[in-house]
N, C-alpha and C positions, 0 to 999 in steps of 0.2 A: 504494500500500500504506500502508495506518494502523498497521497491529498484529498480532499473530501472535494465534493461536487455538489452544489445547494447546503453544503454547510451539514448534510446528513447521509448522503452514499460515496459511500471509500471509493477512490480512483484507484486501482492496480497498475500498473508496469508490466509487461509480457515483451519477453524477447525471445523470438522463433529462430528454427535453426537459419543461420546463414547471418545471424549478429543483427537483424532489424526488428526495433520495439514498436511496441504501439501503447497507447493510454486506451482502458474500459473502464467502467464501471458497468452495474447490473442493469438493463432495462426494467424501467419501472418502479424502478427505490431498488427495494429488496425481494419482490416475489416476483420475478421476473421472468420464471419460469426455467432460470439457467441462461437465459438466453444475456446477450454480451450485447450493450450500446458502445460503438467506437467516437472517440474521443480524438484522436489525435489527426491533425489536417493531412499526417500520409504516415508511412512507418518511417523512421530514423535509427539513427546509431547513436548510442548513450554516449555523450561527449564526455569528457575527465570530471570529475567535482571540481566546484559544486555544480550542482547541475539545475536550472531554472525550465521544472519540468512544461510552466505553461506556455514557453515558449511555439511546446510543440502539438499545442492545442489548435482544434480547428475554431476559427476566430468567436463562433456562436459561446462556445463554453469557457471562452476567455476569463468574461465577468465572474462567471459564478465558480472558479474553482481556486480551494486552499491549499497551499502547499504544504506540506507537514515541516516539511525541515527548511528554515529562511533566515536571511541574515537576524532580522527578529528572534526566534526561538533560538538559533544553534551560532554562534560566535564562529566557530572555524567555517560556515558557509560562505562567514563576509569577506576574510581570509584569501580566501582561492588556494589555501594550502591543499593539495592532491594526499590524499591517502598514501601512505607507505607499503609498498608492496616487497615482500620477502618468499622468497622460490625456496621451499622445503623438500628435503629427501621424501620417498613414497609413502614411509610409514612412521614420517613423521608429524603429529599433533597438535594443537595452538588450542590453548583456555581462550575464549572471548568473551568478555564482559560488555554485553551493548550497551548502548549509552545514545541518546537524544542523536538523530540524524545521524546515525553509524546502521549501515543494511550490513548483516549478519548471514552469509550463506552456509549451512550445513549439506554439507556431500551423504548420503545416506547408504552410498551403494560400496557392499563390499564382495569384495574378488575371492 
């Protein structure tokens, strides 16, 4: 989740194979059948943080969407400081403690 849309349906992030995202939320608030309203003016590629997801809104849903993580709530957004990236051996670990505008990915799948 990135951001609310009318202040009451979660915006998601989805990125399909070949690296291009798109913005959803659920059609219809919440019972929406499953079914997926697209949000974003075309798919794109997640630029470096911070990232200023409404950039890549189609110009209707501009108004009405909040960003979770912004210079306001999260001080390293206003920054432009890039996340630190560290390349680990296969079977090696990392404790991550989340924290206010930090996406946190878990790998579930073991060999």
């Amino acid at each position: 989740q990135v951001g609310w849309l009318d202040a009451s349906r979660p915006v998601f992030l989805e990125t399909r194979e070949g690296g291009l995202s798109t913005l959803y939320c659920r059609a219809g608030g919440g019972g929406g059948g499953g079914r997926r309203e697209a949000l974003s003016a075309a798919a794109f590629e997640v630029p470096r943080q911070p990232v200023d997801f409404g950039a890549f809104l189609a110009a209707e849903y501009g108004s009405r969407f909040e960003q979770i993580s912004t210079s306001r709530l999260d001080p390293r957004f206003a920054t432009g400081t890039p996340a630190e990236f560290t390349e680990f051996g296969e079977l090696h670990h990392v404790d991550v403690l989340p924290a206010a505008g930090t996406l946190v990915l878990f790998d579930s799948v073991s060999l």
